[in-house]
C-alpha positions in Angstrom: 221.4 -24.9 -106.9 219.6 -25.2 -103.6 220.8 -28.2 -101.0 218.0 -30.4 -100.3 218.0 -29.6 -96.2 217.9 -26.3 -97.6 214.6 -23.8 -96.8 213.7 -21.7 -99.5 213.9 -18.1 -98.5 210.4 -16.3 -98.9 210.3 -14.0 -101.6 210.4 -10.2 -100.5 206.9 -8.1 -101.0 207.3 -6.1 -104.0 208.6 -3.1 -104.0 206.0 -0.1 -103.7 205.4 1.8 -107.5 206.2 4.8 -105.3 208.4 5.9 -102.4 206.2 8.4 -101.2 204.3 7.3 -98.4 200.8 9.2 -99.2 201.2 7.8 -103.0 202.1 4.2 -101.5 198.9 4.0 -99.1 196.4 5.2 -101.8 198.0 2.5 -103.8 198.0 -0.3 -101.6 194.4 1.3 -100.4 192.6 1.7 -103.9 194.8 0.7 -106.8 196.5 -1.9 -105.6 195.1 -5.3 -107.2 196.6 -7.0 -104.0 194.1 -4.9 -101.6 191.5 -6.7 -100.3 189.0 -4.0 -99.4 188.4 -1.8 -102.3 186.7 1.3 -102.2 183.5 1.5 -104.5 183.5 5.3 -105.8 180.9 7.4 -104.8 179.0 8.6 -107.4 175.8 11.4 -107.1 173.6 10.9 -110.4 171.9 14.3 -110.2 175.0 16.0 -109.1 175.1 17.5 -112.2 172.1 18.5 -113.0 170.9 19.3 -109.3 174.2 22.0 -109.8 172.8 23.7 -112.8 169.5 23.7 -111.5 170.9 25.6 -108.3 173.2 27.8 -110.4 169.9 28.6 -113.0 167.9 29.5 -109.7 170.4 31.7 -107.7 170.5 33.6 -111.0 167.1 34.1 -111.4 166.7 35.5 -107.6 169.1 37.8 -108.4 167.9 38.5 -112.2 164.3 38.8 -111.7 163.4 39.4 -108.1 159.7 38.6 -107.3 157.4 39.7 -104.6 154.1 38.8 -103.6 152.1 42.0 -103.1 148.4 41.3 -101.7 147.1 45.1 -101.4 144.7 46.4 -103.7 145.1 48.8 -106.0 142.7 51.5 -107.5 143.1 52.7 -111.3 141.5 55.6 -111.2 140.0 56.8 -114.8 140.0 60.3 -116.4 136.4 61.4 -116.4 134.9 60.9 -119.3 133.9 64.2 -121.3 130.6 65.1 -121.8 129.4 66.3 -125.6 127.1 69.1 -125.4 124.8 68.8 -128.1 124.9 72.0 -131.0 122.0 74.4 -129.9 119.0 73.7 -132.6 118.7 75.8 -135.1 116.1 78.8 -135.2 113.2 78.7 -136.9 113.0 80.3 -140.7 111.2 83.8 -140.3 108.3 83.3 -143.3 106.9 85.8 -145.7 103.2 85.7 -144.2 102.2 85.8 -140.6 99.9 83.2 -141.3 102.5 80.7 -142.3 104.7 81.4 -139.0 101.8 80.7 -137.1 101.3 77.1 -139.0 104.9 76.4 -138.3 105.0 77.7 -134.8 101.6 75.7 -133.6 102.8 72.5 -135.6 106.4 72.8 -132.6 104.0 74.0 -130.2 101.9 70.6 -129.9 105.6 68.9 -130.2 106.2 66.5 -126.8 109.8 68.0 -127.1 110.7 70.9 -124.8 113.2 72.3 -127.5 110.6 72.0 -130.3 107.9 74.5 -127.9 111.0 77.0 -127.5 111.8 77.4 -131.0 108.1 77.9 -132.0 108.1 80.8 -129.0 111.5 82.2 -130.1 110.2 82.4 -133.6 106.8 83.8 -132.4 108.6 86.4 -130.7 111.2 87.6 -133.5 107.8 88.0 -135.5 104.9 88.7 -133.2 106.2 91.3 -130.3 108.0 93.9 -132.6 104.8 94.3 -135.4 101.7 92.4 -133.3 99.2 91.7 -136.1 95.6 92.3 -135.8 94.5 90.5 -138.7 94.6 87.4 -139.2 93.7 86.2 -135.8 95.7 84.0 -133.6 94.5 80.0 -134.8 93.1 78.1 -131.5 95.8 75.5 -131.1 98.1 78.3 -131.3 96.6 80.2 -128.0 96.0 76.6 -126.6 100.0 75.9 -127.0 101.1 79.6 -125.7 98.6 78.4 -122.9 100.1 74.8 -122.0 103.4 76.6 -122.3 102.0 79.4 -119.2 101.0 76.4 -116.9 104.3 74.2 -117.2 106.9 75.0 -114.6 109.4 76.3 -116.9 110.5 79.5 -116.5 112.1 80.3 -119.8 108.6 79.3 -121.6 106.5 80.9 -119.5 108.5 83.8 -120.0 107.8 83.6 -123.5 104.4 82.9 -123.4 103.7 86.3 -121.5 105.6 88.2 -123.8 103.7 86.6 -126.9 100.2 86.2 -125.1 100.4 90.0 -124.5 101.2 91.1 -127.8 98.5 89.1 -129.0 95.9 90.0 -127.1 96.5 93.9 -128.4 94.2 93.0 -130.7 90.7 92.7 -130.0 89.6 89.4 -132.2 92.6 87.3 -130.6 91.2 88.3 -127.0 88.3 86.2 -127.7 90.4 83.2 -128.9 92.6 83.6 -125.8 89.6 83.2 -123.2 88.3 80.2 -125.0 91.7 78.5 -125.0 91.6 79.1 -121.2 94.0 82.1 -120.9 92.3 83.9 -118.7 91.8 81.0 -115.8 95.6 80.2 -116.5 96.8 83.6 -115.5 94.5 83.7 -112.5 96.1 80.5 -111.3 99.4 80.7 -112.0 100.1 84.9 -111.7 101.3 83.6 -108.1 103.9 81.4 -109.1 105.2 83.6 -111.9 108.4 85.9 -112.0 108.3 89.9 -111.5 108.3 90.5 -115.3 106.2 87.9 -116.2 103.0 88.1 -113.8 103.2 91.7 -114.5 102.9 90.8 -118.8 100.4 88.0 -117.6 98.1 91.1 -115.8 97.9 93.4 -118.4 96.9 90.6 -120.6 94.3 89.2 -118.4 93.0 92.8 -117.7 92.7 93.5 -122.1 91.1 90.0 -121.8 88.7 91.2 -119.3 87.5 93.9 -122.1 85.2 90.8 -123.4 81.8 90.2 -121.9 83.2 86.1 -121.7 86.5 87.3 -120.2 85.1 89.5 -117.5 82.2 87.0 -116.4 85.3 84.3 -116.5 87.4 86.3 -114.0 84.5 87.1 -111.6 83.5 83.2 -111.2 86.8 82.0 -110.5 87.4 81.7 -106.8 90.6 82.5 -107.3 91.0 85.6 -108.5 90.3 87.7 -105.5 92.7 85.6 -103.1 95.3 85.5 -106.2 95.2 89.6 -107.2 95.6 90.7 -103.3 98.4 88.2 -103.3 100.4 89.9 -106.2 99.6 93.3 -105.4 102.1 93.2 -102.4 104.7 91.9 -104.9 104.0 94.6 -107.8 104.6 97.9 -107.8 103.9 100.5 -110.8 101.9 99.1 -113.4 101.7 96.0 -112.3 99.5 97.1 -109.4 97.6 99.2 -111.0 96.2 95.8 -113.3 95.7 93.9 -110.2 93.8 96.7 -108.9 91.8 96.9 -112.4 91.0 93.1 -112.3 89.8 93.3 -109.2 87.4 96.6 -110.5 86.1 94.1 -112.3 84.9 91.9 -110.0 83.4 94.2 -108.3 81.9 96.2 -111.1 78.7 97.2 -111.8 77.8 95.1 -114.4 78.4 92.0 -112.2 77.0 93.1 -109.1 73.9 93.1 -111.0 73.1 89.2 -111.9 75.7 87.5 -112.3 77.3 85.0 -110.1 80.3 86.3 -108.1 83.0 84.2 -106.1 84.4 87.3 -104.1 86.1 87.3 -100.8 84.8 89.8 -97.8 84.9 93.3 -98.5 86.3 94.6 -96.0 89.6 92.6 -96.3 90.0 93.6 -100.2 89.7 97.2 -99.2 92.0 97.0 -96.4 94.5 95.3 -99.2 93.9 98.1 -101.8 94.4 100.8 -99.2 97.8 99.4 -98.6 98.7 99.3 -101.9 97.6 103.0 -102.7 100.1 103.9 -100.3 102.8 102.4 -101.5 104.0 102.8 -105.4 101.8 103.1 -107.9 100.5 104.8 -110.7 98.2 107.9 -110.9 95.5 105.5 -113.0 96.1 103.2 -110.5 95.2 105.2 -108.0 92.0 106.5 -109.9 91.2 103.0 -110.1 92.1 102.1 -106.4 90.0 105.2 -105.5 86.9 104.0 -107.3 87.6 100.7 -106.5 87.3 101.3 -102.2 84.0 103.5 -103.7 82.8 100.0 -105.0 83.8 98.0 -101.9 82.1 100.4 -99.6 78.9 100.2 -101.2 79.2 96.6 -102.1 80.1 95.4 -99.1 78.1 98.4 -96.8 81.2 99.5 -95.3 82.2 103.2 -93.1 85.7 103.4 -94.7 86.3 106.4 -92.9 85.7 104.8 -89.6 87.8 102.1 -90.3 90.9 104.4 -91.0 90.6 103.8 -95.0 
């Protein structure tokens, strides 16, 4: 029982939950309820989820690594192949001349270049081996073979030759063949022509000249002249010797007298036909070249001999 003079003693502090002196100052810092300054925790909202999002990304970098690459890049294609169309078909061989000539002037007046060499392939199968001299050649025929002689093609001018030749064997289709305009075709084109094929295109201009029309159609051409000294420097052999006859026939008789003549000088045609006597030719050529500077001299009153002919 306490006097009444008596102070009371103050009561000691409480005695710490823990003697350890870290434990005792969190305590007294945070948990204690007698601490006046408390310590809010801290807290990050998106600490969580910034963490995965980090952890997602760092493995994607090192997944899936991505890089930007500007440059251009070129795919290059395989060619494409090219289909080559089947070659046509030829041409059935018929039973009657006649009937091959139908079909082969029906391809001839064809715009299509295939259509014109199947109608002269067939012509030639039938024509060139047994050339017929009855019935004669129709006139759109000769007036394809013709068309086919002035294009620039060599394949169908080939042809033509070949077939305008064999045709003009006989004598009733050498009429057709200077009224289609066969004759003025080879005058203007026996320049441009292959070896083979001016020499074909000669001997049929020269049968062709056989006619009275054909001859008087090769002596008013200006042409013909100019084009027969040209291609007797390229010919040798028979070849020559046509040009040499065509130009005989120029300067024939029969159209020194009255008809009209587009000849070039004398004396330069002679000098031609001397130098093609010299070189290869044959021995009716050379009958014919003979003659032919007889012609000249007294055609054109010419000393041949002076002139070292």
């Amino acid at each position: 029982m306490m006097k009444p003079n008596q102070k009371a003693k103050p009561h000691a502090p409480p005695r710490p939950l823990f003697s350890c002196g870290f434990f005792r100052r969190c305590t007294q810092s945070v948990l204690s309820p007698t601490s006046s300054h408390r310590r809010k925790p801290t807290t990050t909202p998106s600490s969580s989820s910034s963490s995965s999002t980090s952890t997602s990304q760092s493995f994607t970098q090192w997944r899936f690594p991505y890089h930007l690459d500007h440059t251009p890049h070129t795919v290059t294609l395989p060619p494409t192949p090219t289909l080559t169309p089947p070659p046509p078909l030829p041409l059935p061989v018929t039973t009657t001349i006649q009937d091959t000539f139908q079909i082969a002037e029906l391809h001839l007046t064809s715009v299509s270049e295939s259509d014109k060499l199947l109608a002269l392939q067939l012509l030639e199968r039938v024509v060139i081996p047994d050339p017929p001299s009855d019935p004669t050649c129709p006139p759109g025929l000769m007036r394809g073979l013709v068309s086919c002689l002035r294009s620039n093609n060599v394949v169908t001018a080939k042809y033509a030759t070949k077939i305008l030749l064999a045709l003009c064997l006989a004598e009733g289709n050498r009429h057709v063949a200077v009224e289609a305009g066969a004759a003025r075709a080879v005058v203007e084109t026996a320049a441009g022509l292959e070896i083979s094929a001016v020499e074909r295109a000669l001997a049929a201009l020269e049968l062709m000249c056989t006619t009275a029309e054909g001859a008087a159609e090769v002596r008013r051409h200006a042409m013909t002249v100019p084009a027969m000294v040209a291609v007797m420097a390229r010919l040798a052999g028979r070849g020559r010797e046509n040009a040499i006859s065509i130009l005989a026939v120029v300067y024939g008789r029969g159209g020194v007298s009255g008809e009209e003549i587009a000849v070039a000088p004398a004396e330069e045609v002679a000098r031609a036909v001397a130098l093609a006597l010299e070189g290869e030719c044959t021995a009716r050529g050379r009958r014919k070249g003979a003659h032919l500077l007889k012609t000249l001299e007294e055609y054109g009153r010419l000393d041949l001999s002076q002139n070292g002919m």
